[in-house]
Every structure is written in C-alpha cells, then in structure tokens.
C-alpha positions as CSV (number, residue, x, y, z in Angstrom):
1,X,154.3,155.7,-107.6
2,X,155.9,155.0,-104.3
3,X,157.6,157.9,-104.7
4,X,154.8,160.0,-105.5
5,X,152.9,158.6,-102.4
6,X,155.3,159.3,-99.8
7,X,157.0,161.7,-98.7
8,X,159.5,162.2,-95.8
9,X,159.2,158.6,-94.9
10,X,155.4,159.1,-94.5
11,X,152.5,157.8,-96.2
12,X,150.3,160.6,-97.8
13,X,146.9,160.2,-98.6
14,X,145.9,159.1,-101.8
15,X,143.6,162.3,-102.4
16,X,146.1,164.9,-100.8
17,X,148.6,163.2,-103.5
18,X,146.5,163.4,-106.5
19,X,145.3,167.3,-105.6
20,X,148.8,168.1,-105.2
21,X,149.5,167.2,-108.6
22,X,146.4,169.1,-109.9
23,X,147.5,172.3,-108.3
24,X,151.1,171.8,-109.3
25,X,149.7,171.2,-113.1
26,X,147.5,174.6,-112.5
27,X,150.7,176.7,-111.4
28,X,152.5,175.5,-114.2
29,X,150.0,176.2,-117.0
30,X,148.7,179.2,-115.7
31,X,152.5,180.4,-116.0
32,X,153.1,179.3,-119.4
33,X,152.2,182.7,-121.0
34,X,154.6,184.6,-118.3
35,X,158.0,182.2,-119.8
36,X,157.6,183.3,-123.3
37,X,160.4,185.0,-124.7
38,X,160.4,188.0,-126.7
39,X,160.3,187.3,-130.1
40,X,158.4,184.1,-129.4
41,X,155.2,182.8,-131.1
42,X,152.6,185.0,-131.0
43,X,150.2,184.1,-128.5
44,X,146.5,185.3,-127.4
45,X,146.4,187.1,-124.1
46,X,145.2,185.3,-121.2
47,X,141.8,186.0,-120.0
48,X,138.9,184.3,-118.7
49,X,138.5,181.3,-121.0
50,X,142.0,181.0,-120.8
51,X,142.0,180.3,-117.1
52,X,138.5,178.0,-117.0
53,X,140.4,175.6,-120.0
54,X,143.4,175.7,-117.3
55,X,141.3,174.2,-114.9
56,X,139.4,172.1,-116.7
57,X,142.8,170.7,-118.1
58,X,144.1,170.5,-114.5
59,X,141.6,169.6,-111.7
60,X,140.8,165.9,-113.3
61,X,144.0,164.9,-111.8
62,X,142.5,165.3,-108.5
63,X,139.8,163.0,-109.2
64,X,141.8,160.9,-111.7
65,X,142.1,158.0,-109.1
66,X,138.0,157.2,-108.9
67,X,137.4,157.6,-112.9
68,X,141.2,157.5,-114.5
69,X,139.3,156.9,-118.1
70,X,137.1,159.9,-118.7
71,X,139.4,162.4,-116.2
72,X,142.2,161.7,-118.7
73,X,139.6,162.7,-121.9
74,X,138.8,165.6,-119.9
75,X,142.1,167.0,-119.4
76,X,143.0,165.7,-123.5
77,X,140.3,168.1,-124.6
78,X,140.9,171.0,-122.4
79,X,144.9,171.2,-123.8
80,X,143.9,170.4,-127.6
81,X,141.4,173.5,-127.0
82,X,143.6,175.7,-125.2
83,X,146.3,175.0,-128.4
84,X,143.5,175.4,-130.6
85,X,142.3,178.7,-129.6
86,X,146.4,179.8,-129.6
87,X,146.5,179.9,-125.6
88,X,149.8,177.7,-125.5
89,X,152.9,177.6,-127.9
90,X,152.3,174.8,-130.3
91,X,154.0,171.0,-129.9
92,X,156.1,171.8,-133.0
93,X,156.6,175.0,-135.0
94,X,158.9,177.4,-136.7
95,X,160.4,178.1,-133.4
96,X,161.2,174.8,-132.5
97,X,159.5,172.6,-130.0
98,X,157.9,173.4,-126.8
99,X,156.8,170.8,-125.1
100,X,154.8,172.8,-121.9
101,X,153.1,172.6,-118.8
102,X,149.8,171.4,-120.6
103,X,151.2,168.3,-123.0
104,X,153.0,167.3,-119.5
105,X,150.0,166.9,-117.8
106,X,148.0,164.5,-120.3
107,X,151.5,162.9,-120.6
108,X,150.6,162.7,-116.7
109,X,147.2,161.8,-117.0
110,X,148.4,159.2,-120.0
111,X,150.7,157.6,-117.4
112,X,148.4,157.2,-114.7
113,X,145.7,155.8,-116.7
114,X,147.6,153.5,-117.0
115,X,148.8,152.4,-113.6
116,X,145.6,152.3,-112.0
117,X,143.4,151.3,-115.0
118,X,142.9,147.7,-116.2
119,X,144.8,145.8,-118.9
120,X,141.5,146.6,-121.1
121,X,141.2,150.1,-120.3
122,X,145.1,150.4,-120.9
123,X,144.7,148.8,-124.0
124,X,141.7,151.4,-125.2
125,X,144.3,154.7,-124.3
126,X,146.8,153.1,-126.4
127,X,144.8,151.9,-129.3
128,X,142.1,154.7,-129.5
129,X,142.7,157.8,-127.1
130,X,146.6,157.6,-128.1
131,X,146.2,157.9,-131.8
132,X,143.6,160.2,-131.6
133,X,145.5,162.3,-129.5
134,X,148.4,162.7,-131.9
135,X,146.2,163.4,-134.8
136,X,144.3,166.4,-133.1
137,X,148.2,167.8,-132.3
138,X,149.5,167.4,-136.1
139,X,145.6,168.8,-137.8
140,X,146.0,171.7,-135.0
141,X,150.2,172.1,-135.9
142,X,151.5,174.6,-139.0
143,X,151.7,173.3,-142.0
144,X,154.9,171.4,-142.6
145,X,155.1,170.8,-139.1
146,X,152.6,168.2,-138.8
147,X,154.2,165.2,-139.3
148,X,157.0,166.3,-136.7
149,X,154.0,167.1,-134.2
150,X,152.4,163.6,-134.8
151,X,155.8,161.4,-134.4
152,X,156.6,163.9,-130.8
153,X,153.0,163.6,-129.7
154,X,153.3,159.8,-130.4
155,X,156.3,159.1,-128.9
156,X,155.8,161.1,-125.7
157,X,152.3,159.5,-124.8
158,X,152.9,156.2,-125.7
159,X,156.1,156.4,-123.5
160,X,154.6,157.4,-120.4
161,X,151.8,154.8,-121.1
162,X,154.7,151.9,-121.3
163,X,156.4,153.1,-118.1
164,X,152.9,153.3,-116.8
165,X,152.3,149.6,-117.5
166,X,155.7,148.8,-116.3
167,X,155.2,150.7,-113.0
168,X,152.2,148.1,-112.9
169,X,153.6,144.9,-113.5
170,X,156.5,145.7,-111.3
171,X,154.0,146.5,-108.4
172,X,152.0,143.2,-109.3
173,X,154.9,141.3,-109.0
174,X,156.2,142.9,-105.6
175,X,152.7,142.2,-104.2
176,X,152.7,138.7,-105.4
177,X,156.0,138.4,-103.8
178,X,155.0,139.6,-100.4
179,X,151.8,137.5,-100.6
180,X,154.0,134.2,-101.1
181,X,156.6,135.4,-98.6
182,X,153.5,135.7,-96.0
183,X,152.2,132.9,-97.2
184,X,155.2,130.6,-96.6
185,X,155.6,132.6,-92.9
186,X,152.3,131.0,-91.9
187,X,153.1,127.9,-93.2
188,X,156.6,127.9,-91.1
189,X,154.6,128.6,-88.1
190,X,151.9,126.0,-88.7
191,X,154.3,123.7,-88.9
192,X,156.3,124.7,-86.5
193,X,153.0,124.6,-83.7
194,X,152.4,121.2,-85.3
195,X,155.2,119.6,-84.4
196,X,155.6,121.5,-80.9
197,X,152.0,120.1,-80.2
198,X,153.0,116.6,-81.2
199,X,156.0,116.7,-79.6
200,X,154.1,117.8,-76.6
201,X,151.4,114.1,-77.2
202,X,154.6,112.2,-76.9
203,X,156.1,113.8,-74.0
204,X,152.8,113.7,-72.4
205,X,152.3,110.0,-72.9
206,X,155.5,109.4,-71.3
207,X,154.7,111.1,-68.5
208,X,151.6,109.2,-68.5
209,X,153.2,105.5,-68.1
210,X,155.1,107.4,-65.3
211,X,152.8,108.5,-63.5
212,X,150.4,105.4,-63.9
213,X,153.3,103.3,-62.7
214,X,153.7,105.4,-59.8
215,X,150.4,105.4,-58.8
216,X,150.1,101.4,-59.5
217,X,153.2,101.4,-57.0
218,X,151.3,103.2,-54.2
219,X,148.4,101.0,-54.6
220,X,150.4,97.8,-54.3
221,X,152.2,99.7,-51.3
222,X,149.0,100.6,-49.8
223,X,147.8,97.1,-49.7
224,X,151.0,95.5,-48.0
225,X,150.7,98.0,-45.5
226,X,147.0,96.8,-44.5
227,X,148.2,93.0,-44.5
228,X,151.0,94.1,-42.5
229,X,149.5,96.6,-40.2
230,X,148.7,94.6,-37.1
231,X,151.6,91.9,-37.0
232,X,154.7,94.0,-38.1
233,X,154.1,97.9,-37.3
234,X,157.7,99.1,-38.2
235,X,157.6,97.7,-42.3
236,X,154.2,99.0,-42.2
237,X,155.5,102.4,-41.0
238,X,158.1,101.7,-43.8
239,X,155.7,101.1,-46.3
240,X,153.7,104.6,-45.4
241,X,156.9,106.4,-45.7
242,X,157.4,105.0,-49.1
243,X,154.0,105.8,-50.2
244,X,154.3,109.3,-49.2
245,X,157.4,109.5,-51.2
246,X,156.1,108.2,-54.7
247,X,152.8,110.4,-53.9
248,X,154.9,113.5,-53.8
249,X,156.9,112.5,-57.2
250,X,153.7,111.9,-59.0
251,X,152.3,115.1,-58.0
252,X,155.5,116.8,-59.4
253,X,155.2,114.1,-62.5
254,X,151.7,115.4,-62.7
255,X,152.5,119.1,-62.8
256,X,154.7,118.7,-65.7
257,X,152.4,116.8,-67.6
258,X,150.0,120.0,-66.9
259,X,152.9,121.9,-68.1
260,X,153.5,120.0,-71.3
261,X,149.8,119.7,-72.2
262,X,148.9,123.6,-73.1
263,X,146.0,123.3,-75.5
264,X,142.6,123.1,-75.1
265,X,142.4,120.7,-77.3
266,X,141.8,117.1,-75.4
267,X,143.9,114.4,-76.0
268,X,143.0,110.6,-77.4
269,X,143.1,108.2,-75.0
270,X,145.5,105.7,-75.8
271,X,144.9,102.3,-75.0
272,X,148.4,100.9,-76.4
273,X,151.0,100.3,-72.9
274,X,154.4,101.0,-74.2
275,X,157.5,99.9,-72.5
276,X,158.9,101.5,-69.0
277,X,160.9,104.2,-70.6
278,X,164.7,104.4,-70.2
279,X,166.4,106.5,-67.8
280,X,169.9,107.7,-67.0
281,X,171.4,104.5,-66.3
282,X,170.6,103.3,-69.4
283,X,173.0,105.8,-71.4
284,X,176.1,103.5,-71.4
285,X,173.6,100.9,-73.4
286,X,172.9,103.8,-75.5
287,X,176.2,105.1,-76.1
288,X,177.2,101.2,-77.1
289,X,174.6,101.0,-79.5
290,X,175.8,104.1,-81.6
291,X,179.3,103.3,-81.6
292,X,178.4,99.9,-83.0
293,X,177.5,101.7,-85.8
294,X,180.7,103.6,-86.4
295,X,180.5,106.9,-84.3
296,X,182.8,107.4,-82.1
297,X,182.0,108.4,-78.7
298,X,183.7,109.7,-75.7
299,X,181.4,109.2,-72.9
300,X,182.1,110.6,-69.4
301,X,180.6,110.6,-66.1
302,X,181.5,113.8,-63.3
303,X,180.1,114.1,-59.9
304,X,177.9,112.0,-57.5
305,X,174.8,110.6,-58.7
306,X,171.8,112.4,-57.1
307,X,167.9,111.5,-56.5
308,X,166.3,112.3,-60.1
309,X,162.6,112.9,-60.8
310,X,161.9,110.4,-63.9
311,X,161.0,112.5,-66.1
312,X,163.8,114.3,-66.0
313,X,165.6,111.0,-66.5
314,X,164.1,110.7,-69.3
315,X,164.2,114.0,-70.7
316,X,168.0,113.6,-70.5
317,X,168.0,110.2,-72.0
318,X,165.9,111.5,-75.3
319,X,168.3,114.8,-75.3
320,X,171.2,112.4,-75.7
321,X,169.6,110.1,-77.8
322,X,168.5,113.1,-80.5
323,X,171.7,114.5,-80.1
324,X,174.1,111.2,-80.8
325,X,171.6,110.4,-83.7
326,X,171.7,113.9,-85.5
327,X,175.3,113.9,-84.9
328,X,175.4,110.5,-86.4
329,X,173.1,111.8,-89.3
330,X,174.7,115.1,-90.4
331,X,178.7,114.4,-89.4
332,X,178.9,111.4,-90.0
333,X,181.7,109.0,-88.4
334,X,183.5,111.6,-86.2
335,X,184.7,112.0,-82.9
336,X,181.9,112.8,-80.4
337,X,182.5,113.2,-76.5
338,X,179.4,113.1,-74.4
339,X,179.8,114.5,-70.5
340,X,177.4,114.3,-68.2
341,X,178.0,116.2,-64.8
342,X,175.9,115.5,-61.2
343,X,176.4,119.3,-59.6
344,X,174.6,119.1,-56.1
345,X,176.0,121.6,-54.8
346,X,174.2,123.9,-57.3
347,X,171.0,121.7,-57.9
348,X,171.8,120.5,-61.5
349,X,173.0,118.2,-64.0
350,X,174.7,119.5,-67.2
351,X,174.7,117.8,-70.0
352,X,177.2,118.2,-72.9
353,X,177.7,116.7,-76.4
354,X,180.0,118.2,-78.7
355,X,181.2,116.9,-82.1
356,X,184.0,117.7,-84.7
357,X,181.8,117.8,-87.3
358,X,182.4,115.9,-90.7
359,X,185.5,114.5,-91.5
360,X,187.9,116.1,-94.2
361,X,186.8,114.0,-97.5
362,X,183.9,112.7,-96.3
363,X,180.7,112.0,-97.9
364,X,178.3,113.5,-94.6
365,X,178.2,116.9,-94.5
366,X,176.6,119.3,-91.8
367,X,173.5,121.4,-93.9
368,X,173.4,125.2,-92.6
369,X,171.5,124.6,-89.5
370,X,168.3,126.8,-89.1
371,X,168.0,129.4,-86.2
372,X,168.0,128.6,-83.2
373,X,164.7,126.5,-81.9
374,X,163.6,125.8,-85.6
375,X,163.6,121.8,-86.8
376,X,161.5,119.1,-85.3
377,X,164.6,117.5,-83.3
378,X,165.4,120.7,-81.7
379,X,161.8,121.3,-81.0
380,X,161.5,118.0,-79.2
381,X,164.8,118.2,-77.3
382,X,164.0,122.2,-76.0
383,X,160.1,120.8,-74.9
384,X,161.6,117.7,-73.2
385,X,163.9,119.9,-71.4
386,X,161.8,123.1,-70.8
387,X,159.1,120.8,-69.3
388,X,161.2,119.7,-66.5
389,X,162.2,122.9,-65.7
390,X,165.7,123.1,-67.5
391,X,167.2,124.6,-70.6
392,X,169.3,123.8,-73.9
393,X,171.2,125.8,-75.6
394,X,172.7,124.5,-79.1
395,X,174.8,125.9,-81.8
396,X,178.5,125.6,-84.1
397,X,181.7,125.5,-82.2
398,X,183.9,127.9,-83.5
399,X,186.6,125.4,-84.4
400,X,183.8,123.4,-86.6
401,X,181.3,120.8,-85.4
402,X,178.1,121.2,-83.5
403,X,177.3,121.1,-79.9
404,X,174.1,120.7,-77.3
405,X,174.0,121.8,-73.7
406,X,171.5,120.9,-71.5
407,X,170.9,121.9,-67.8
408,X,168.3,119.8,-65.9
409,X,167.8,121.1,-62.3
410,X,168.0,118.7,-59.6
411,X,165.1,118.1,-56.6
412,X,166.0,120.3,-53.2
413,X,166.4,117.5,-50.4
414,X,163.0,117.4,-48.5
415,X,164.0,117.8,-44.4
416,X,163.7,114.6,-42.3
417,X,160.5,114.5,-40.0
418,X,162.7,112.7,-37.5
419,X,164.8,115.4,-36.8
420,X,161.9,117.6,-36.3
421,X,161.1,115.8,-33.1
422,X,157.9,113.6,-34.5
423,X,157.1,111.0,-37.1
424,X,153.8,111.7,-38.8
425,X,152.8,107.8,-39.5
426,X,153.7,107.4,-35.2
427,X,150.9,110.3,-34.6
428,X,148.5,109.1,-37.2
429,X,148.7,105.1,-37.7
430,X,147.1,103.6,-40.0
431,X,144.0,101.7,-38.8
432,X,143.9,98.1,-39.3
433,X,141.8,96.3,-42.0
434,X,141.5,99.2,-44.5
C-alpha cells in the first residue's frame, strides 16, 4: 500500500491513487477483446453494453476507499455478467486458463477490502462474498471445467484477501511501533526537563544561602560603620569599601540565580538553613574522603589562586564531587588524576578529571554512556557550570576511561578608585548616627 501511495518519493493523494487504478483497470479490460488470438474462444463483439459493464466493473475502485464493501459487490457483478453474456474469455476452458484484466480487478477489489475494511467486514468477503464468488465462476464455466474454475477462482481471491489482511497487520503493528517510540520520546524529554528543573531548585537554593549570607555580611558591616563613624573615620572608610565589594558579588550572585531559575513556575520557600556550602579549598578534604574509600586519586594544583565569585566555587566543588563519585561508581578502584589550573592571564580555571576506566578483571564496569548531556549527573554538572557562565565538555578517552572538563571563567579585576584621582566614600561620607 505504501507503494501504491507514493510515488517518486512523494505522497499522492488518496483519491488521485484509487482513480488511477480505476482507469488503469478500464484500459485493461476494455483491451481484452483486442489480445485475443486467432483461433481463440469465440467471443461476442464489443458494443455498448460491453463498454457500460467495463465501467461499472471498473469505476468502484475509485470510490472503493469511502464504501470498500458494496464497491467490491459492484465490480463482482459487473465481471460475472460481462463472462456471462460471453464478453471475456472464461476463467477455465478448453483453451486453457485466462486469467484477464476483469478477475484482476475483483482480485484488486478482494484485496483492498480487505486492507481498509474491518476484521468483521473481512471476515464477511471471505466467508460469504468469497464462496459465492467462486460458485458463480464454476455454474458460468463449460462443463467439465467447473471444478477447475471453482479451485482457481478460490485460490486467487482468497490469496489476495490473506495478503490483504497481512498488509494490515503489518501496518498496525508499524503504527503501534511509532506510537510507543513517540511515546517513550516524550517521556525522555519529560524526564529529562524534570530533572534539569530540579537540578535548577538545588542550584538555586545554594545560591540563595549565598546570597543571604552576603547580604547578612553587609548588614553587620553597615552597622560597625555607624558605631565607628565619628571616632575612627579610616576603618569606617574601610568598612564602606567592604560593603561596596560584597554588594557588587551579590548582585552578580543574584543574576545567576535569575539565570538558573527560568520557569514561571514560583518556587517554595524553604524554611530549612543548610550548611555554608563548600568551596574550592575544600577539594583536598574531598579528594581525602574518596581515596579513603579505595579510589585512587592524583590531585594537582597549577597556577596562582585568583578572587572567585562563590558560586563558581561551588559549582567547581559539585563538578568534582559528581565527577570522583561516578568515577568511583562505574570504574571502580582505578587510577584517577584530578588537575585543577588558575589561568589569569586568560580569565579562567580549567578543571580536569580523567580516569582509566575499570580495571582488567574487575567486577565494575563502565555501562555505554548516553549522548552527550543526557543522565541526571551530567545534567546537574552542565547547569552548575553553564549558570556561572562556563562550560563542560565530557566523554571516553581514546585509550579507555572517561574524562570531564570544565572551564569556569574568572572575574575581570575592577580598577582602583585611588588611582583615578578620588575616593568615592572621601566625597560622599557617611553621616553619623544612621
């Protein structure tokens, strides 16, 4: 049928492909006559009853989709008349058989039916129409000729009506394929924006104890620079510059929480405090902790520390804490070496952990590891570091083992108001008592 409904790579429409087979049908019958041989049976001459029965035999087919059931009795009639009235050779005679233009098409018809018709329709054509059918043929058929007219007759509808029904099931079955393969597609990405938006909650609470402990910090600030004001002017200068400082980070704490939170959905409140959350200088404790349970690490410090944002502290710390506890997970006890490079000259940190995968013999093995951003620890360490502004890239090696690379950009220097001639606290102090 797919066949049949295409052509050149191009779907045809349903009705040009059904009146395509009507006029095909009509050529052919209407020709029948014409491919006699000499010698042949004798037949009557064409005229015009013999063309209206070729029609009427014909033309159903271009309807057959709407009403498959009485256009296939239609065209059954129209060739058991036209063999009746001696139009067409018959099925089986002293010249042999001849099966024509005309028992093709109700073979046609016969098959059809029984694609597009229900299973209780299809059973009817092969328990009623079927039968009947083949009796017509061997009562219309020479005598001593019948039975061989009945058994061909037989034979050749209820064959096209089995590949009909076949044609059907193998369609159902492709269609219930595709509906389960779309089905498990939208499961794959409901569960893949599930755990992206609560991955997303648990960066954002981070963030959230960040940015309250920055703000708490200002506050404090802000209050020792009142008491101080008036006796000590320099530490209260001090404490303004410190307050503008942890104001900017929050802002840029802020904007990433923005960032991280892209849903209009709103978010719980949470009334749980959770611990101040680790940062860079807490890797060594973590790198500890995993070799104390067998995995062994090589861990590996390059460049000079620079000023970094906390949340990109702890981005980085969760990246290497995923990473050391998948590699833990899926290789096993192998050799792991963790690097971690300060690049301010080019306003980064890299970050990479590479393993050698499972040992030979082992027990752990490595599963086939999805594509790329797929699984919820990959999702959670691509948000951590796409919300600060970096990027991870993660994959094989080619010699065997697995291995994450992270880039984390690093804050441009803000210029120094003093060496721009004028202090911004000296033109604006503070009043006392506020």
């Amino acid at each position: 049928m797919d066949l049949m409904d295409s052509f050149a790579g191009r779907r045809v429409p349903p009705a040009v492909t059904d009146a395509g087979l009507a006029l095909l049908l009509i050529a052919g019958c209407a020709a029948t006559p014409l491919a006699i041989p000499p010698g042949g049976p004798e037949l009557r001459s064409p005229d015009a009853w013999f063309l209206v029965l070729v029609l009427v035999s014909a033309l159903p087919l271009a309807v057959h989709r709407r009403s498959p059931l009485p256009a296939l009795l239609v065209m059954s009639v129209a060739a058991a008349t036209l063999q009746g009235l001696h139009y067409i050779p018959q099925l089986s005679g002293p010249e042999g058989t001849s099966i024509g233009p005309t028992y093709v098409g109700v073979a046609t018809g016969v098959f059809l039916t029984a694609v597009r018709s229900t299973p209780r329709t299809a059973t009817l054509v092969v328990a009623v129409l079927i039968p009947a059918a083949a009796v017509t043929e061997s009562l219309l058929a020479p005598a001593g000729y019948r039975l061989t007219t009945l058994l061909i007759e037989t034979v050749l509808l209820v064959a096209a009506w089995a590949l009909g029904r076949l044609s059907r099931a193998r369609a159902a079955i492709r269609n219930q394929a595709l509906e389960r393969a779309a089905a498990i597609e939208r499961e794959q990405v409901a569960n893949a924006r599930a755990a992206v938006m609560e991955e997303r909650a648990r960066i954002a609470r981070e963030l959230h104890d960040i940015v309250a402990h920055n703000v708490s910090l200002m506050v404090v600030q802000t209050i020792a620079a009142d008491r101080v004001q008036d006796r000590d002017s320099a530490k209260a200068h001090e404490l303004h510059g410190t307050i503008e400082e942890t104001g900017r980070a929050t802002v840029t704490e802020l904007r990433r929480l923005l960032d991280v939170l892209r849903t209009d959905e709103e978010a719980e409140s949470d009334p749980n405090k959770e611990p101040p959350q680790p940062t860079i200088d807490a890797l060594p404790a973590l790198v500890e902790s995993v070799r104390a349970a067998g995995l062994q690490v090589e861990f590996d410090t390059r460049g000079t520390p620079a000023e970094l944002p906390a949340g990109s502290q702890l981005a980085v710390y969760r990246v290497v804490q995923e990473a050391l506890t998948n590699t833990l997970k899926h290789a096993g006890h192998t050799h792991t070496a963790l690097t971690v490079s300060w690049e301010p000259e080019r306003h980064r940190l890299t970050l990479r952990l590479c393993d050698d995968g499972p040992r030979q013999g082992g027990e752990t093995t490595r599963p086939p590891m999805p594509a790329r951003g797929s699984g919820h620890g990959l999702v959670g360490m691509r948000e951590r570091i796409g919300a600060v502004g970096g990027s991870l890239h993660t994959g094989n090696r080619p010699g065997g083992g697995y291995c994450v690379h992270a880039v984390v950009p690093l804050p441009s220097p803000e210029p120094d108001p003093q060496h721009e001639g004028h202090s911004p606290h000296a033109s604006h102090p503070r009043p006392a008592g506020r």
